[in-house]
C-alpha positions as CSV (number, residue, x, y, z in Angstrom):
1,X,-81.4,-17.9,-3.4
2,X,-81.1,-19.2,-0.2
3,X,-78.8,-18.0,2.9
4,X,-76.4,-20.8,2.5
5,X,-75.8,-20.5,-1.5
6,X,-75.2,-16.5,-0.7
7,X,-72.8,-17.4,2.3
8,X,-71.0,-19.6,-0.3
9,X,-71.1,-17.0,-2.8
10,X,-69.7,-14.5,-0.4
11,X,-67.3,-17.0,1.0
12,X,-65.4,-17.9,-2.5
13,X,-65.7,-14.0,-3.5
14,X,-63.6,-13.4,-0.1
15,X,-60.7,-16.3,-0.9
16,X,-60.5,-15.1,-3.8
17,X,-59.8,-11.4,-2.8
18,X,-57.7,-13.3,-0.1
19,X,-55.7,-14.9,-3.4
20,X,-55.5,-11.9,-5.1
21,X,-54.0,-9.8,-2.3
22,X,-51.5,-12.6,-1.5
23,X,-50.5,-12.4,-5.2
24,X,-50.1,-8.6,-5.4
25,X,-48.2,-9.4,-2.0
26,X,-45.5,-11.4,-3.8
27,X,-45.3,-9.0,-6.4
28,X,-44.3,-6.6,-4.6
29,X,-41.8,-8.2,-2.5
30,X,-40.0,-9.8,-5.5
31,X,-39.9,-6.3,-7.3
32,X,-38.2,-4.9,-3.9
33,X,-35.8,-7.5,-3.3
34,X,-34.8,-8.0,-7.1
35,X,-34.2,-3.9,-6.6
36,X,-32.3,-3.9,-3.3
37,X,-30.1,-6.5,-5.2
38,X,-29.6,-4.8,-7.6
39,X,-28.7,-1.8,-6.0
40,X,-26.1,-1.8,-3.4
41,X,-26.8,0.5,-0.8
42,X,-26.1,3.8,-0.6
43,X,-22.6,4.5,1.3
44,X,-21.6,7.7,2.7
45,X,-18.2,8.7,1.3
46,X,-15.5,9.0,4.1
47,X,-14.2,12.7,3.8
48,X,-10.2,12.8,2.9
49,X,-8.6,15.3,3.4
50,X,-6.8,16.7,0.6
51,X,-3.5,16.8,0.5
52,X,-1.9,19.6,-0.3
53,X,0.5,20.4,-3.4
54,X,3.6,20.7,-3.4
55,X,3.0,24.0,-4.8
56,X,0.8,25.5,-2.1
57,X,3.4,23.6,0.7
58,X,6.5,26.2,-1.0
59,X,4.1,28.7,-0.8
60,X,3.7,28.4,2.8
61,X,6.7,27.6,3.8
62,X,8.5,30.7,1.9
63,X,6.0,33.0,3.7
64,X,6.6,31.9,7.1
65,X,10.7,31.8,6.4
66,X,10.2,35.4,5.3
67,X,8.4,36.5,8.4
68,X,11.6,35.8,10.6
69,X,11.4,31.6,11.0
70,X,13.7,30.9,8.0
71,X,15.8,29.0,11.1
72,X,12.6,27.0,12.2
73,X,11.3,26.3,9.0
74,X,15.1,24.8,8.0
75,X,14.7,22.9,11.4
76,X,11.4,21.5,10.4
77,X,12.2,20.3,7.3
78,X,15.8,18.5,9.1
79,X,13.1,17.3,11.5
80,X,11.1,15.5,8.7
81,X,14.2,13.9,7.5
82,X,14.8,15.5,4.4
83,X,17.8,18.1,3.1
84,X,15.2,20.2,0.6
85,X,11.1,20.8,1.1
86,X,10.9,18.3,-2.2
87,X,12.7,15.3,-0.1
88,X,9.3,15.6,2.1
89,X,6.9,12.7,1.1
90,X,3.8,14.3,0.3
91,X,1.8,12.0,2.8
92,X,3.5,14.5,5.3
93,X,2.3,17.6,3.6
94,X,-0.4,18.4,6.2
95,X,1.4,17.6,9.0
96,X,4.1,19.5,8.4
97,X,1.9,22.6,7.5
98,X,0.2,22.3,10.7
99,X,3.8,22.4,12.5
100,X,5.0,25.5,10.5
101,X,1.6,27.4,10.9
102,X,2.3,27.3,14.5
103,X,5.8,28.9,14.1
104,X,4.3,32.2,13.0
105,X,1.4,32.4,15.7
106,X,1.9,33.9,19.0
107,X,1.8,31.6,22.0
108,X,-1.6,31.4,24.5
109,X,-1.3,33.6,27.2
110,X,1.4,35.9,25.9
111,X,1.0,39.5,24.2
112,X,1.4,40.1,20.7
């Protein structure tokens, strides 16, 4: 065989690897954009707070009335425009926890 048969031997042997890798190429990028398709990504789930239950917010409430803030928590509920705790719209649950928590806890820079 002579050197420019081998070079042409060694010449089509290298397009075709060339051909095959370009195929395997394709391959694999319509496998991963058919997949990324068909799955959406991933979203992290915002965090909601929970609201509480109407349950839990009685609970509260009663505890902090019986401590000696019966007059506050009766002004907090006025405050959130409602005659009973069950007139409150839920929505406000958290809110209004936050308010009456504070009612039984000492203010900074005073003691006891």
């Amino acid at each position: 065989m002579g050197k420019m048969s081998e070079l042409e031997m060694q010449i089509k042997e290298l397009r075709s690897c060339g051909e095959t890798i370009l195929e395997i190429a394709n391959t694999l990028a319509e496998m991963f954009s058919s997949q990324a398709e068909d799955t959406p990504p991933k979203a992290v789930p915002k965090e909601k707070p929970k609201t509480p239950a109407f349950e839990e917010v009685r609970h509260r409430m009663t505890v902090i009335a019986q401590a000696g803030h019966s007059a506050e928590v009766k002004a907090l509920i006025t405050k959130y425009g409602a005659r009973k705790l069950s007139d409150i719209d839920p929505s406000r649950y958290e809110e209004l926890l936050k308010e009456a928590d504070a009612l039984g806890k000492p203010e900074a820079g005073t003691d006891g």
